[in-house]
C-alpha positions in Angstrom: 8.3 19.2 -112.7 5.5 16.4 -112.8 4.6 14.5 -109.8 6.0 11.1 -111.5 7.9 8.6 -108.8 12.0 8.0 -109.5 14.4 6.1 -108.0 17.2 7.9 -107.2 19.7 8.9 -109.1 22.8 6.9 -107.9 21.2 3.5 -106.8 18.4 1.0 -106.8 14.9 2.8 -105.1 14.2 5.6 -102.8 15.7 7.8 -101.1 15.5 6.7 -97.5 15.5 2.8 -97.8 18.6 0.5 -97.9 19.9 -2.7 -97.0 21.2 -3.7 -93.7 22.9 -6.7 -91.9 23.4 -5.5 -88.6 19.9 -7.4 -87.7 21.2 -10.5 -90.2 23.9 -12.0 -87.9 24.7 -15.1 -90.3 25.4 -12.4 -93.2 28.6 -11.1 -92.2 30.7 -14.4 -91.8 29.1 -15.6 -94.9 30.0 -12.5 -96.9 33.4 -12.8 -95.4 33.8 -16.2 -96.5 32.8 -16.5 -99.8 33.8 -13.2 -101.4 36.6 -11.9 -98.5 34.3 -8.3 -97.9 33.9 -7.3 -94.4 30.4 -6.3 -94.3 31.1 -3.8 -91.0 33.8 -2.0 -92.7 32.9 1.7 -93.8 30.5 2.3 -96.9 32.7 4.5 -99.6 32.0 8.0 -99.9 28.1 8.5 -101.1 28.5 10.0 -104.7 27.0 13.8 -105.3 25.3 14.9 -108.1 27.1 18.2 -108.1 30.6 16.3 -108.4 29.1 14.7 -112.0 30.5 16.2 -115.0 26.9 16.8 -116.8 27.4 17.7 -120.3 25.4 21.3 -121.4 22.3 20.5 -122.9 22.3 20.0 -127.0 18.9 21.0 -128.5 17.9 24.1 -130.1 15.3 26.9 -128.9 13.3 26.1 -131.7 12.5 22.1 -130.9 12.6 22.9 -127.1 9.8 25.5 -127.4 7.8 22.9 -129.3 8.0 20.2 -127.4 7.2 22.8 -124.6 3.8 23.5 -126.1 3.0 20.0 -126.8 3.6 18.7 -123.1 3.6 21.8 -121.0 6.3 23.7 -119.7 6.1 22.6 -116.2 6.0 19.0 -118.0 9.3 19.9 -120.2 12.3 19.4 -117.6 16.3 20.2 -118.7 17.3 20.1 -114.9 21.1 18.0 -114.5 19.1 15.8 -112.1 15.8 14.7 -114.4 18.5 14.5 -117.1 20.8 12.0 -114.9 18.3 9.9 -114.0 17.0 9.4 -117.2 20.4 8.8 -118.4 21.0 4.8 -117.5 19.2 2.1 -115.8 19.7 0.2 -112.8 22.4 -2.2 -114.4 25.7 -2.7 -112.2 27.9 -1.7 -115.5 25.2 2.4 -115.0 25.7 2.4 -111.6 29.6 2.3 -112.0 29.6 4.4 -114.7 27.2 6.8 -112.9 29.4 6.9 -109.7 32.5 7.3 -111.4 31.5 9.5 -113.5 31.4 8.2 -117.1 28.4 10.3 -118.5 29.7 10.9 -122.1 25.6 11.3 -123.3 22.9 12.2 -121.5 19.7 13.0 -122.9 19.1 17.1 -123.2 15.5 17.0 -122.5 12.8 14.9 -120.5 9.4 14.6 -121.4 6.3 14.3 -119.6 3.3 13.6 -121.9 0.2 13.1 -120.4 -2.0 11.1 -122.8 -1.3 9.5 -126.5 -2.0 12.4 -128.7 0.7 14.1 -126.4 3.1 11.3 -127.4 2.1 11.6 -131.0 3.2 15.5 -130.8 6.4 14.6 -129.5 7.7 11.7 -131.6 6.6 13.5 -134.4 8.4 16.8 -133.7 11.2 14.1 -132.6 11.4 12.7 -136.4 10.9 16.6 -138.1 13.8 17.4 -135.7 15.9 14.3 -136.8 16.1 13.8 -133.1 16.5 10.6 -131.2 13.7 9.3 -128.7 14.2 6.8 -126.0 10.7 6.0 -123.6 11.3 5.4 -120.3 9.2 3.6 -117.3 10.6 3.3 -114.5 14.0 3.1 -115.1 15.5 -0.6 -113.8 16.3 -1.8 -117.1 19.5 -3.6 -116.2 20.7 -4.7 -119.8 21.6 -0.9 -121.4 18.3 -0.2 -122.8 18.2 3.2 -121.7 21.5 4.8 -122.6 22.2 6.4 -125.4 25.0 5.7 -128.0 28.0 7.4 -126.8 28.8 9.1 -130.0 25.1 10.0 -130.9 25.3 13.8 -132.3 21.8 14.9 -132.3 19.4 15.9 -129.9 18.1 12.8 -127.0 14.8 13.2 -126.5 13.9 11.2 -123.1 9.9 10.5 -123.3 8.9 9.2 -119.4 5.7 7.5 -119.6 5.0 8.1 -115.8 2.0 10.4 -116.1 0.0 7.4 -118.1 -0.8 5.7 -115.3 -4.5 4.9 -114.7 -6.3 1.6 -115.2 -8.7 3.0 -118.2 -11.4 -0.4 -117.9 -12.1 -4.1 -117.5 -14.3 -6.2 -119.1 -15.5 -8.2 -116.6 -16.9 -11.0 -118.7 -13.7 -11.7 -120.5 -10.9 -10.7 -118.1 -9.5 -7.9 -120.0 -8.2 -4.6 -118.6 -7.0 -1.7 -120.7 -4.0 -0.2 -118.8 -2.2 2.9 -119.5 1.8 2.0 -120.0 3.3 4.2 -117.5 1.7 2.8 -114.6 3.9 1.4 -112.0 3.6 -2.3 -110.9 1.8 -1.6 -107.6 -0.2 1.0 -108.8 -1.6 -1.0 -111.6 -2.2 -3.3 -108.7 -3.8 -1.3 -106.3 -6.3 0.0 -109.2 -7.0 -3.9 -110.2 -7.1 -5.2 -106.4 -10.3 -2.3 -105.7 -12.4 -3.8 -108.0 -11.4 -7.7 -107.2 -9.0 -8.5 -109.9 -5.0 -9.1 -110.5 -2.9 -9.0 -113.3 -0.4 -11.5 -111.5 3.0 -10.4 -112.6 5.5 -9.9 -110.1 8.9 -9.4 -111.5 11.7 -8.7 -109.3 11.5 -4.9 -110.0 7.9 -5.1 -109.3 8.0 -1.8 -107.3 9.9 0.4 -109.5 9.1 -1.0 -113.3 5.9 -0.1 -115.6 3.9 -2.4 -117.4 5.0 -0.2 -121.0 8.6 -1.7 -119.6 7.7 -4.8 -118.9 5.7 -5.5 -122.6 8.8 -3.5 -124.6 11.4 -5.7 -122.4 9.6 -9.8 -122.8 9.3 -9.7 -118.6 8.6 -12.2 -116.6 7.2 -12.9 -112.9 7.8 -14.7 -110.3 4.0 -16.3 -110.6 4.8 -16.9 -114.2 4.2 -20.8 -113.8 0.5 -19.7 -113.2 -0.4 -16.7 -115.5 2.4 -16.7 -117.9 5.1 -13.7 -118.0 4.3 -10.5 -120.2 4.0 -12.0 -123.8 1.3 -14.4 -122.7 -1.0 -11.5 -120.4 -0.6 -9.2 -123.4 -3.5 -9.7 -125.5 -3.5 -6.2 -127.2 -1.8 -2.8 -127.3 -1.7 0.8 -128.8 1.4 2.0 -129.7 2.9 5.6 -131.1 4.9 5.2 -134.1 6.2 8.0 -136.6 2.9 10.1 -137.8 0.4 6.9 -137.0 -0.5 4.8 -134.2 -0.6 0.7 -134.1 -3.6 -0.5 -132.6 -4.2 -4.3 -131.8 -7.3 -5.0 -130.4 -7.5 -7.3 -127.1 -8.6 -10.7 -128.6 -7.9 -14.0 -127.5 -6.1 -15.2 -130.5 -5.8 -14.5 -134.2 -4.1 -16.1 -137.5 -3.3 -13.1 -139.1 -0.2 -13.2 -140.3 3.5 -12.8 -138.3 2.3 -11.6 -135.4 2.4 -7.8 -134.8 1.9 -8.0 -131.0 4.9 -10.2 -131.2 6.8 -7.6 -132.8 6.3 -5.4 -130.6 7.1 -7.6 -127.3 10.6 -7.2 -126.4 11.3 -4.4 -129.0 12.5 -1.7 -126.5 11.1 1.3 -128.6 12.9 0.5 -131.3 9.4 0.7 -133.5 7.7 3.1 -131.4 6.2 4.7 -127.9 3.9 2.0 -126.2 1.0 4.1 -124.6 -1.2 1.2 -123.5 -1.9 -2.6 -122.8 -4.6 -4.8 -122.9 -3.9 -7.5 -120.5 -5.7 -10.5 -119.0 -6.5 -10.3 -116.0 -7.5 -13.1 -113.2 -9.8 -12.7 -109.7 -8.0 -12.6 -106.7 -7.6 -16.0 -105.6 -9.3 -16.8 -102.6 -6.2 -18.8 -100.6 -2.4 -18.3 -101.6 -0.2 -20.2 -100.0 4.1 -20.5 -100.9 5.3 -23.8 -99.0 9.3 -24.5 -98.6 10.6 -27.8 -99.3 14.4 -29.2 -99.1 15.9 -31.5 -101.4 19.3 -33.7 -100.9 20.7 -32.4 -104.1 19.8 -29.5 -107.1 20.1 -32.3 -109.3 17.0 -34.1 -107.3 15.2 -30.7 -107.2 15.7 -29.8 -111.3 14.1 -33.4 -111.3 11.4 -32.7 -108.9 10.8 -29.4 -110.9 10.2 -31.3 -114.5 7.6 -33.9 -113.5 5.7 -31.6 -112.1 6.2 -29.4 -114.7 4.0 -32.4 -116.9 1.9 -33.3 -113.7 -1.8 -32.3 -112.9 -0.1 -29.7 -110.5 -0.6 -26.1 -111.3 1.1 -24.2 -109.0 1.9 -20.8 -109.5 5.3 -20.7 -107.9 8.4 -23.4 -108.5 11.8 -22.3 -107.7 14.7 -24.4 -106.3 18.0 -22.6 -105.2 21.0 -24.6 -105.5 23.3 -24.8 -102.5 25.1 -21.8 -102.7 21.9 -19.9 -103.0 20.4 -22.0 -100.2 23.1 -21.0 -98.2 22.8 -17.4 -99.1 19.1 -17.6 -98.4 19.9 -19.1 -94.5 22.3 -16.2 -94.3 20.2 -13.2 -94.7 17.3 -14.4 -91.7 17.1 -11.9 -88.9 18.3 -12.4 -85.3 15.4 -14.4 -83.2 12.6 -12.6 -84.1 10.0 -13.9 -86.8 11.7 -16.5 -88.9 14.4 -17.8 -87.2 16.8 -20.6 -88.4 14.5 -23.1 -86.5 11.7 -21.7 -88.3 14.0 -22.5 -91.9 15.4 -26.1 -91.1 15.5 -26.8 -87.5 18.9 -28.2 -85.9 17.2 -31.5 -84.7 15.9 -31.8 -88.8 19.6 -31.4 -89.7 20.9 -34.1 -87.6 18.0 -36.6 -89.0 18.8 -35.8 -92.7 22.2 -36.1 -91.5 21.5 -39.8 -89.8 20.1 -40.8 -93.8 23.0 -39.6 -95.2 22.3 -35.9 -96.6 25.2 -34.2 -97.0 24.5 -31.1 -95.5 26.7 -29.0 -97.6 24.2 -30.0 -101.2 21.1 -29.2 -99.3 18.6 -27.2 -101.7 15.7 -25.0 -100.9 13.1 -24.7 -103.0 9.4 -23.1 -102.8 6.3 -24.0 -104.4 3.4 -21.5 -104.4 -0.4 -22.5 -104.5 -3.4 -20.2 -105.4 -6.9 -20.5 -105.9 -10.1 -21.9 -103.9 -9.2 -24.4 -100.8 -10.3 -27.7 -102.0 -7.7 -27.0 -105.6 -5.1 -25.6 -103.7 -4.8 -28.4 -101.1 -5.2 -31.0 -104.5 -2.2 -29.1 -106.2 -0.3 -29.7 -102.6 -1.2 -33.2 -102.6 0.4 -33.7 -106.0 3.8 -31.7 -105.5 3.9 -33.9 -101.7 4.3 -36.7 -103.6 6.5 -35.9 -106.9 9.0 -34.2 -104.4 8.6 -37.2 -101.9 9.5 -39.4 -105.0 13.3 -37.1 -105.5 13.9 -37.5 -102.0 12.3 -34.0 -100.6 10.8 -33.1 -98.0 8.3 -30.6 -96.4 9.3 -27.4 -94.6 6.4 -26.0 -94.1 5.0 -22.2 -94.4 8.2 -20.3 -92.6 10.5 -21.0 -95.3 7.4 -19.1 -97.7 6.7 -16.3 -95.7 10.5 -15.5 -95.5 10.5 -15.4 -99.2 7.6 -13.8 -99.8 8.5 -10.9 -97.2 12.2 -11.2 -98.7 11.0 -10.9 -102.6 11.7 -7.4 -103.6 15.1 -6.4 -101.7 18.0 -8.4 -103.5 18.7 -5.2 -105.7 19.1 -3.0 -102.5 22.1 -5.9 -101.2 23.5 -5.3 -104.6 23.8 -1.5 -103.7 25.0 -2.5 -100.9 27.6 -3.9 -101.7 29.2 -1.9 -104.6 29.4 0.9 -102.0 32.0 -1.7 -100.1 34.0 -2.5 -103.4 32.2 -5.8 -104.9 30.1 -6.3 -107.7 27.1 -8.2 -107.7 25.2 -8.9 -110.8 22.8 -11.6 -112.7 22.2 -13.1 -115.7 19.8 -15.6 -116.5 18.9 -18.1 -119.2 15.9 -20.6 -120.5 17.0 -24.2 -122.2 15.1 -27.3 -122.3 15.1 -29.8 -119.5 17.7 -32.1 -120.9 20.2 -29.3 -121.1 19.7 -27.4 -117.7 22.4 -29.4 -115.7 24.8 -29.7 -118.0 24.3 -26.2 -118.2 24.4 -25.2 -114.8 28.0 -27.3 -114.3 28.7 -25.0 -117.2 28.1 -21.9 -116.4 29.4 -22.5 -112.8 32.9 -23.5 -113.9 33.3 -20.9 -116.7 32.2 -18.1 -113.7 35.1 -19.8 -111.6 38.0 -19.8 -114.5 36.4 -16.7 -115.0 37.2 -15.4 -111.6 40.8 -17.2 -111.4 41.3 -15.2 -114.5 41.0 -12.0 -112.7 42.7 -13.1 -109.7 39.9 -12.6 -107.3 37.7 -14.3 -104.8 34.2 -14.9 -106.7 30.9 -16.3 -106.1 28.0 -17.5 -108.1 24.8 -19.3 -107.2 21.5 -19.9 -109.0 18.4 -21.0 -109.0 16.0 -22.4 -110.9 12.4 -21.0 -112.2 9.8 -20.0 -114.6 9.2 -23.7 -115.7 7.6 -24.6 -119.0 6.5 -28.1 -120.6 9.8 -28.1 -122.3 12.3 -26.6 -119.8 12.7 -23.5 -117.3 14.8 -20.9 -116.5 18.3 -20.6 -115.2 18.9 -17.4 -112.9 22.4 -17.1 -111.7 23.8 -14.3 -109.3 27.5 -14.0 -108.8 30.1 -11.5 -106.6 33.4 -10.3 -106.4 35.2 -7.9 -104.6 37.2 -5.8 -106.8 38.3 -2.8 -104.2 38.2 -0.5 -107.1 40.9 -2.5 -109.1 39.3 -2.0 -113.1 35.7 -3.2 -111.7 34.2 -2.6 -115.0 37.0 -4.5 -116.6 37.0 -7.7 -114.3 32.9 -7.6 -114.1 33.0 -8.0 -118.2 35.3 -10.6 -117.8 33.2 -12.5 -115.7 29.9 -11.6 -117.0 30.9 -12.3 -120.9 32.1 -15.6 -119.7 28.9 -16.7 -118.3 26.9 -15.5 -121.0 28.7 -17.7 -123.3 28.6 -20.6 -121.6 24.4 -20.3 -121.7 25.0 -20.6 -125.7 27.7 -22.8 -125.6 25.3 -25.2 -123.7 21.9 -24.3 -126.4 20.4 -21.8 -124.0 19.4 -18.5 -124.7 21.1 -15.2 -124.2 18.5 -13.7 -121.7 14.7 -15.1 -120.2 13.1 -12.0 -119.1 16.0 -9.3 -119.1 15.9 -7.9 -122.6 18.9 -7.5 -125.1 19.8 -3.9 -124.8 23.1 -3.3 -125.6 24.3 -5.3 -122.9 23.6 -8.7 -124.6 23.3 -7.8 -128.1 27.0 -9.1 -128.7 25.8 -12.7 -128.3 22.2 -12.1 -130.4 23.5 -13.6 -133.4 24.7 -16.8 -131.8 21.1 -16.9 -130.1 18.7 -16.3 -133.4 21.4 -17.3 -136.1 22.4 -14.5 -138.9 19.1 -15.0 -140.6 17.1 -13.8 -137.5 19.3 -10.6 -136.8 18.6 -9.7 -140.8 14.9 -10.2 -140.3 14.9 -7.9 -136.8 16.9 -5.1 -138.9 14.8 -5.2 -141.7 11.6 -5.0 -139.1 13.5 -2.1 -137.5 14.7 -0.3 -140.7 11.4 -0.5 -142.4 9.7 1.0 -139.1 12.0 3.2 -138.6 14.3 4.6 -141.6 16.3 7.7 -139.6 17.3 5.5 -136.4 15.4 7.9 -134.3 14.2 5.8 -132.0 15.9 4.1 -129.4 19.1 3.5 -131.6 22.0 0.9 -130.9 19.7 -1.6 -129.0 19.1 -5.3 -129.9 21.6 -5.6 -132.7 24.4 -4.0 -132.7 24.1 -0.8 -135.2 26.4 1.3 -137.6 28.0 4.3 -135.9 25.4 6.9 -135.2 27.2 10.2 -135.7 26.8 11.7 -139.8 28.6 14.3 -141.6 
């Protein structure tokens, strides 16, 4: 087997890291309170591979030895755990299926090409074989991109990008790089960093996604505000597609008709295997700096967020939690060491907002981050100073920054967390203009609570907003229950299909930077109208006649199994 980096099977990264609150002593009476879980009680029995019930593999001798001389034997894996973890994504619906065991298809064969002509060989043998293909990064696709259809007869070829993983060049002069798709967010990175540049994107699966996933999936970052998320840094690609391969040079801009590259952002193989990206690319800024502020209200901070949204400002960073998530975000510091609660909002800074009538219970976080050379970083601070001054925020300082920044890439191990103590956390998140993004929070909030009251438990839901634009930003809401292995799947769709209404029942959109998979594709329709679903078939059909690739993502499909 190839020396390519997995999560493990059963959970969110490596073997060997986890959450913990022991060192978080605000967590426990939080968690308590708002969901009724008892963070010290025992973890449920760890799942084992061996217990699964993985299905025999389906392909025949004759497509197995050929795809074993186009990659390599050693590169050509059937084992039940390559197969597994290629099997789902990261999603809180795969990791309850995966632990309970609800495997009914698993792909027969992974893949490990090491270069494009290697991935032409094996889509093409794919389509001669009337096979199905699905690519695969690094696996934290949390919206059913990954799976395939339960009732899908024919071979699953699973095609991991991971050996592709090298930055080929940059062109210095324009800020282009030419990246190989498999490559892993902080080895792409670490490969840019060495010779001075960044590609500034930092989703929150940073760690364990590929830039091939981020381009097929329309990701954004959490420095979006500053370089744009994947559609604007992708300025050109090469793609694999049956018997040919699409090549877009790197240019700036073109009027060349519908856009290809735009095609093929967000298309999650449905047209082909992306093998590499031409991105834009920035210098390392020479100061970066992520400030905390506070604000009376979310409403004042959504306020705060829009004017400098149209401002002179250009920060790279602006996110404001709403008070639930503020109060979350207090929760998780650690016991008197580093960034303490003092170090957050000190108590004598409570009592003062208290004296000018804050209520305490509204207060919302929010960071701002800064990058570039001294003398525009401390003008872009200047700015924000004011425009939050004028909502009624105030400065926290660096502490609140650093917390976050240290804090960025860990909420997916809390979620694993908890579903090994019965409760399911999940997000979904949503872009609308300004004018609708309150009425939409208050939306979305009380259809998660009836939601919850349906269900008959205990729920939570907080959110926070980011990614803003001229015309609007993003809404990213997290919610909890504790289920105690009562129908978990069954309550979480509840929950989950109630708030993905509400986003288009208030004109937002059906997912930012998550993708549509299978998991959102119910609501696509609503989202593009019945027009735009036709055109995406027709795109997909005409690319793609035999539904080998990637089937039963985006719009929902016909059955796949034939006579």
């Amino acid at each position: 087997m190839p020396a390519v980096k997995h999560m493990k099977w059963y959970g969110w990264g490596v073997e060997g890291t986890s959450f913990h609150h022991e060192d978080k002593p605000a967590l426990q009476p939080f968690v308590l309170e708002i969901i009724d879980l008892d963070l010290n009680a025992p973890a449920g029995k760890q799942p084992r591979l061996e217990d699964l019930p993985i299905p025999t593999p389906r392909i025949g001798d004759e497509l197995l030895e050929q795809l074993t001389e186009a990659v390599g034997v050693e590169n050509t894996v059937s084992s039940d755990e390559d197969r597994i973890v290629h099997t789902y994504g990261k999603s809180i619906r795969d990791l309850m299926r995966l632990r309970g065991g609800d495997i009914p298809r698993v792909p027969d064969v992974v893949v490990y090409p090491a270069d494009e002509a290697e991935v032409q060989l094996v889509v093409d043998l794919a389509i001669a074989a009337d096979a199905v293909l699905i690519p695969f990064g690094g696996g934290s696709n949390i919206s059913g991109s990954l799976q395939a259809p339960e009732d899908e007869t024919r071979t699953v070829i699973s095609v991991d990008l991971g050996r592709l993983n090298k930055l080929i060049d940059i062109d210095e002069e324009s800020g282009l790089a030419w990246i190989q798709a498999g490559a892993l967010g902080p080895d792409l990175e670490e490969q840019l960093n060495a010779r001075g540049w960044t590609l500034g994107h930092f989703p929150d699966s940073f760690t364990h996604s590929t830039l091939g996933g981020w381009v097929a999936t329309r990701s954004s970052g959490m420095q979006s505000d500053k370089y744009g998320d994947i559609a604007d840094i992708t300025r050109g690609l090469r793609m694999v597609m049956p018997g040919r391969v699409l090549v877009l040079r790197g240019l700036p801009s073109t009027s060349t008709g519908p856009s290809v590259r735009e095609m093929v952002l967000g298309s999650e193989g449905r047209l082909g295997v992306i093998t590499e990206v031409t991105v834009q690319v920035h210098r390392i800024p020479e100061e970066r700096l992520i400030l905390g502020y506070l604000f009376p209200s979310f409403e004042a901070g959504v306020a705060a967020m829009q004017e400098i949204s149209t401002s002179d400002a250009a920060p790279s960073i602006t996110r404001v939690s709403d008070a639930g998530e503020t109060r979350f975000s207090f929760s998780t510091r650690k016991k008197s060491k580093g960034i303490s609660v003092s170090g957050l909002v000190s108590k004598g800074l409570f009592t003062v907002l208290e004296r000018r009538g804050w209520d305490l219970s509204a207060v919302c976080l929010s960071f701002v981050g800064y990058e570039g050379g001294p003398d525009h970083v401390s003008r872009q601070k200047s700015i924000v100073k004011k425009i939050i001054a004028s909502h009624g925020g105030i400065v926290l300082g660096k502490g609140p920054g650093e917390l976050y920044d240290q804090k960025k890439f860990d909420t997916p191990y809390i979620r694993d967390f908890l579903l090994d103590r019965g409760a399911a956390a999940d997000v979904s998140e949503t872009a609308a203009p300004w004018s609708k993004l309150v009425p939409m929070y208050d939306n979305v909030t009380a259809a998660a609570k009836k939601a919850f009251a349906q269900i008959g438990v205990q729920g939570w839901i907080m959110c926070h907003l980011s990614h803003s634009y001229h015309s609007g930003a993003c809404l990213y809401f997290t919610f909890a229950f504790r289920h105690d292995g009562q129908d978990p799947l069954g309550r979480y769709d509840v929950v989950k299909s109630a708030i993905q209404q509400a986003f288009i029942d208030t004109d937002g959109t059906l997912s930012h930077h998550h993708g549509v998979g299978s998991e959102h594709s119910p609501w696509l329709e609503q989202d593009i109208s019945a027009a735009g679903v036709h055109l995406m078939e027709g795109l997909f059909a005409g690319a793609d006649p035999g539904r080998n690739l990637n089937p039963g993502k985006i719009t929902v499909s016909p059955p796949t199994s034939r006579a």
